[in-house]
C-alpha positions in Angstrom: 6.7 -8.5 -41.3 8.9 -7.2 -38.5 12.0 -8.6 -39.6 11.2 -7.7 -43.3 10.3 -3.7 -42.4 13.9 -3.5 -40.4 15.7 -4.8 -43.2 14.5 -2.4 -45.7 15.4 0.5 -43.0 19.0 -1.1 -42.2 20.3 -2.6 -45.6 23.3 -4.5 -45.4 26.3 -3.2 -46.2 27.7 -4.2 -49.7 31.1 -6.3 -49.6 32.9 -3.3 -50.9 31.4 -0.6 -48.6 33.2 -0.4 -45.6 31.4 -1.9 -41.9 30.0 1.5 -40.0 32.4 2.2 -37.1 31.7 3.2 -33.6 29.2 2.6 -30.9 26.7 0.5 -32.5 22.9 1.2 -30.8 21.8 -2.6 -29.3 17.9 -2.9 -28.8 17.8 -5.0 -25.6 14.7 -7.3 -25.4 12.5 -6.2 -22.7 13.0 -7.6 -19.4 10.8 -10.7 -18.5 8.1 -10.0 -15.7 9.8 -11.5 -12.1 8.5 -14.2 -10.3 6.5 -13.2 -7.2 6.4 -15.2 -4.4 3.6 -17.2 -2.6 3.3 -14.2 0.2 3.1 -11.7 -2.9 0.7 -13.5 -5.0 -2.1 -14.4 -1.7 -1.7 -10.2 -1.8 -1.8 -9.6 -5.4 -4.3 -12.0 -6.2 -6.3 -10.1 -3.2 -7.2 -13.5 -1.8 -5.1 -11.7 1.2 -8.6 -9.7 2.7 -10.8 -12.7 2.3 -8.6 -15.2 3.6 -8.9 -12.5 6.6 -12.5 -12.1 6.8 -13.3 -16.0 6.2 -11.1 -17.1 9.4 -12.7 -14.3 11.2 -16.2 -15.3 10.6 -15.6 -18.6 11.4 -13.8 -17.7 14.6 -16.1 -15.4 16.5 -18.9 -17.7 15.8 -16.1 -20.3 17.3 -15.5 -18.4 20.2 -19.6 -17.9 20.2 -20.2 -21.6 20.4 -22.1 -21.1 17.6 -21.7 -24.2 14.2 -21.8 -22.3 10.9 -21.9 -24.3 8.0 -19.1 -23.9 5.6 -21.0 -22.3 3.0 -20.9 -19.4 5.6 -17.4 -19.3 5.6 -17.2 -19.9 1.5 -19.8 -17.0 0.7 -17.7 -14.1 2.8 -14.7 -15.7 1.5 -16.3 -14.7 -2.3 -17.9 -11.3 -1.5 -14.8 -10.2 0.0 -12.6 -11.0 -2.9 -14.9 -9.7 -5.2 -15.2 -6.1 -3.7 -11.4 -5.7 -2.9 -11.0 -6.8 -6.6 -13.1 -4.3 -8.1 -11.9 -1.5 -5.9 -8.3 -2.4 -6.9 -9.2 -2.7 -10.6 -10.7 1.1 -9.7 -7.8 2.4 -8.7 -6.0 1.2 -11.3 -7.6 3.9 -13.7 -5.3 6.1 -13.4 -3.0 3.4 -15.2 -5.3 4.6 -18.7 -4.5 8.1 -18.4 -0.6 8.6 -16.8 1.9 8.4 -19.5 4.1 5.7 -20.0 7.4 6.7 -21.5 10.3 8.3 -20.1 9.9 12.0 -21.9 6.0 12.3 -20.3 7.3 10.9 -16.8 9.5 13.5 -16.6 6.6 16.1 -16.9 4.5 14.6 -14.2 4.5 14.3 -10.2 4.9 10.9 -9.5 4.4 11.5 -5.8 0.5 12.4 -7.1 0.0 9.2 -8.6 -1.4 6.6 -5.6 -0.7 3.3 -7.7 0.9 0.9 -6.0 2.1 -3.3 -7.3 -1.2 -4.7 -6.3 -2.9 -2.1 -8.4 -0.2 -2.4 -11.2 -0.9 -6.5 -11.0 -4.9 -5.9 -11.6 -4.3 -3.8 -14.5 -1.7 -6.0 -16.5 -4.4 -8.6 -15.7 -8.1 -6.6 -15.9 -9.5 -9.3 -18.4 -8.5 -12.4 -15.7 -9.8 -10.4 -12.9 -12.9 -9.6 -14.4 -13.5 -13.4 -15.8 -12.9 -14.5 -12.1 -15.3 -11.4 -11.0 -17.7 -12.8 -13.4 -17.7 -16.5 -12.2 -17.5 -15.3 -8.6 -20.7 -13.6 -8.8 -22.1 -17.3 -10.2 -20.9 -18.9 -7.1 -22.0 -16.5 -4.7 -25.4 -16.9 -6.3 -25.9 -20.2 -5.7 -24.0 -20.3 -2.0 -26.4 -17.2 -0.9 -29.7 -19.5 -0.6 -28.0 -21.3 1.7 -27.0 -18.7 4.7 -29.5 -18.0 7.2 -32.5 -15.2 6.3 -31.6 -12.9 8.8 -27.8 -12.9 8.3 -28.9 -12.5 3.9 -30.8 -9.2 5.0 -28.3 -7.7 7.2 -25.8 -8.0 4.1 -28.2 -7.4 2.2 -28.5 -3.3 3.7 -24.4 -3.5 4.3 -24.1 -4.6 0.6 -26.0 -1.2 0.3 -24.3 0.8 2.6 -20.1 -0.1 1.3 -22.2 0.3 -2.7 -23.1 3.7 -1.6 -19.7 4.4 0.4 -17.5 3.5 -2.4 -19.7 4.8 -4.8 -18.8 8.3 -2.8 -15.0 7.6 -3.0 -14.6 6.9 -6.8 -17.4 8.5 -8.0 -17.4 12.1 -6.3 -14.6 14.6 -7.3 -12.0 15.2 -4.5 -12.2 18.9 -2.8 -10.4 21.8 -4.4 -6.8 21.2 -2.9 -7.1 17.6 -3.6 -8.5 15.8 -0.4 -10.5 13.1 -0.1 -14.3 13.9 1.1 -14.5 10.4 2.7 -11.4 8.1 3.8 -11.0 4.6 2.8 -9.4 3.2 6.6 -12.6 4.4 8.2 -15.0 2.4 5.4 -12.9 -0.8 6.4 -12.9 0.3 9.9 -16.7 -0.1 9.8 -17.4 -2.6 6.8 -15.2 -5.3 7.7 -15.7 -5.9 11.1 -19.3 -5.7 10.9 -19.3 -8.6 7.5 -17.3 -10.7 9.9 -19.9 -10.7 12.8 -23.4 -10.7 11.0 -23.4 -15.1 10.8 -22.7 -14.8 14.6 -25.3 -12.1 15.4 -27.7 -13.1 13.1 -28.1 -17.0 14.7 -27.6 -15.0 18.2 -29.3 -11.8 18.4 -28.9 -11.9 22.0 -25.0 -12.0 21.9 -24.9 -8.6 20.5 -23.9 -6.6 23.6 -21.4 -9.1 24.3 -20.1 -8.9 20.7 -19.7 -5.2 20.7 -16.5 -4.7 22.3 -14.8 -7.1 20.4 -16.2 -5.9 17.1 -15.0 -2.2 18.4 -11.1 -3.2 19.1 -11.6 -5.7 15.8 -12.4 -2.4 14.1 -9.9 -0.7 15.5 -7.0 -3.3 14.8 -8.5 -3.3 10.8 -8.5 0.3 10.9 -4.5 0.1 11.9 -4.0 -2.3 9.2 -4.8 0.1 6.8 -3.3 3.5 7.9 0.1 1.4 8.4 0.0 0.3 5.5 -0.5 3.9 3.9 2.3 5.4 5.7 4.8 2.6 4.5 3.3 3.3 1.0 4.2 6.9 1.3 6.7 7.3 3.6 8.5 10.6 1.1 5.7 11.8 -0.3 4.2 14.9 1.1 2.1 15.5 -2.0 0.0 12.2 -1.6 0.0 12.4 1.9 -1.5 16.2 1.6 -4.8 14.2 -0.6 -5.4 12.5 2.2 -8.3 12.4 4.7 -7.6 15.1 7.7 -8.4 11.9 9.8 -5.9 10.0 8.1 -3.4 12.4 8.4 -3.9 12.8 11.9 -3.9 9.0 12.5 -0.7 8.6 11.1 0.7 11.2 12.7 -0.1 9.7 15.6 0.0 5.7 15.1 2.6 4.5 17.7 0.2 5.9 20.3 -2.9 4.6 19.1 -1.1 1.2 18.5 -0.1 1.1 21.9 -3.6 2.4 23.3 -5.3 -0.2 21.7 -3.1 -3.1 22.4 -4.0 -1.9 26.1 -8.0 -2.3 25.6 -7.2 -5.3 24.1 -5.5 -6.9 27.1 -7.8 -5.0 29.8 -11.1 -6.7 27.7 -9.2 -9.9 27.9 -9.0 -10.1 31.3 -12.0 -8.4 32.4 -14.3 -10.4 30.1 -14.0 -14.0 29.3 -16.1 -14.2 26.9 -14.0 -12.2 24.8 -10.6 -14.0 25.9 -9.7 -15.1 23.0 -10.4 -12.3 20.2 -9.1 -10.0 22.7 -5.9 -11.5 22.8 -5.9 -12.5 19.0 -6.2 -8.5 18.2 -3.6 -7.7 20.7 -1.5 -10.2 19.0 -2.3 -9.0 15.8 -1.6 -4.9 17.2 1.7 -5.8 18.3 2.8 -8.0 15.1 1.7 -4.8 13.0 3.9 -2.6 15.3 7.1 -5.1 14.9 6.3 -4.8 11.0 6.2 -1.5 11.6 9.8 -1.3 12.8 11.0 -3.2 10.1 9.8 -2.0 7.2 12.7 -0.1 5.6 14.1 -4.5 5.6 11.5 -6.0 3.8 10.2 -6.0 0.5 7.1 -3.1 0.2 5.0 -6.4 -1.6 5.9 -8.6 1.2 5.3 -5.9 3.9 2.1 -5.2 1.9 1.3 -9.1 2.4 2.3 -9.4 6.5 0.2 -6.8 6.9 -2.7 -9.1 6.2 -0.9 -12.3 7.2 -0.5 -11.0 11.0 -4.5 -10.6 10.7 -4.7 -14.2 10.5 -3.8 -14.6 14.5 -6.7 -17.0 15.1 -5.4 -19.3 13.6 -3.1 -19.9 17.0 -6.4 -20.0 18.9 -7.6 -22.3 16.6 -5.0 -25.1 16.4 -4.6 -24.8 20.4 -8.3 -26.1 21.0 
């Protein structure tokens, strides 16, 4: 039908009419979708963040002498991926109502628009993502009878809690001159870390004022995972950084010091507590990976530099394979 429309619109030209001269306008076929690598499709896929929380839950309860049973390990592993899925699919609504060809992006502030790849990705695919949503939610059904009673009721009121918190972020209007009420780093800040150490604390309630200092600097290492990664993400853009969170803004302003200042905790709480050893030293290694990346970022891809964010996360891993 295609074929059969353009033909009526562009006859041929008759043996005795003379072939049209000059520049000729060629329709290029649009350009096939690149390959992404393995890095770029763990962070795209989001299976970056629960990869991340999975390997931490198992670790602290590791490092706890504490055996949790892999459906632990499998059911933060599905939570996780389902949340950071449906907050990336959330983002990526401004997708349905910023214009799309070249005359209406010319009207527009781009630097206004936070959409970034991952949230580019989850919108080409929304009907995958939500069909994976959909069987994740079956799975983590049948893998929640299985975690311990206490540790299902303390995610039980977090579950509540992020609902709420995000709920507030999407939901809610920003302020007048565009600002967020609430900032995103500090729900991760607080979320994360605690998801990670409910298995531990919930089969050792009496580990809890041990665990604290190593949830705080775990916190605080998450917490620098995600204001790096917005200043990489906007590193021109006055007008997106201006939206921001006044914490936000004064975090990043002020992230090589509180970088450093954390690796420093982290060092002092592994030498002063042995307990904490190891975490301690596998944030500190993960603080000073996220400075290095930090330093290179103008040399590597923004999806791969999105990716080692989360990849330098996985430090336990070393701790791990050394036992």
């Amino acid at each position: 039908m295609l074929d059969r429309n353009l033909h009526d619109r562009n006859p041929r030209p008759s043996s005795s009419e003379p072939a049209p001269r000059g520049p000729q306008l060629v329709v290029a076929p649009p350009p096939r979708p690149s390959r992404h690598s393995a890095l770029a499709l763990w962070h795209l896929l989001s299976l970056d963040a629960p990869t991340v929380a999975a390997l931490w839950t198992f670790f602290i309860a590791r490092c706890s002498h504490i055996a949790l049973p892999w459906t632990a390990s499998a059911a933060m592993f599905t939570a996780v991926w389902m949340i950071y899925a449906a907050d990336r699919l959330l983002d990526a609504r401004q997708l349905d109502t910023t214009p799309h060809t070249p005359t209406d992006l010319a009207d527009i502030d781009l630097a206004s628009i936070d959409i970034e790849e991952r949230h580019r990705f989850h919108h080409r695919h929304r009907a995958r993502f939500l069909a994976g949503m959909a069987a994740a939610s079956l799975a983590l059904v049948l893998l929640l009878p299985h975690l311990q009673p206490r540790a299902l009721l303390l995610y039980t009121l977090l579950a509540a809690l992020l609902g709420t918190w995000m709920l507030l972020i999407h939901a809610r209007p920003p302020h007048r001159d565009g600002t967020r009420r609430l900032p995103k780093e500090l729900a991760v800040g607080i979320f994360f870390p605690a998801a990670c150490f409910i298995p531990t604390v919930a089969r050792a309630p009496s580990l809890q004022p041990q665990l604290l200092p190593i949830a705080a600097i775990f916190a605080g290492v998450c917490t620098l995972n995600c204001l790096f990664l917005y200043t990489w993400e906007h590193p021109h853009e006055p007008l997106a950084r201006r939206h921001a969170h006044w914490t936000t803004l004064w975090s990043i302003r002020h992230l090589p010091q509180l970088s450093v200042a954390l690796l420093a905790l982290c060092i002092t709480l592994a030498a002063l507590d042995r307990f904490a050893t190891a975490p301690a030293l596998a944030c500190a290694l993960s603080t000073a990976l996220l400075l290095a990346l930090h330093r290179l970022r103008t040399r590597i891809r923004p999806v791969h530099l999105r990716a080692a964010a989360d990849l330098v996360l996985l430090s336990p891993l070393l701790f791990l394979l050394h036992r």
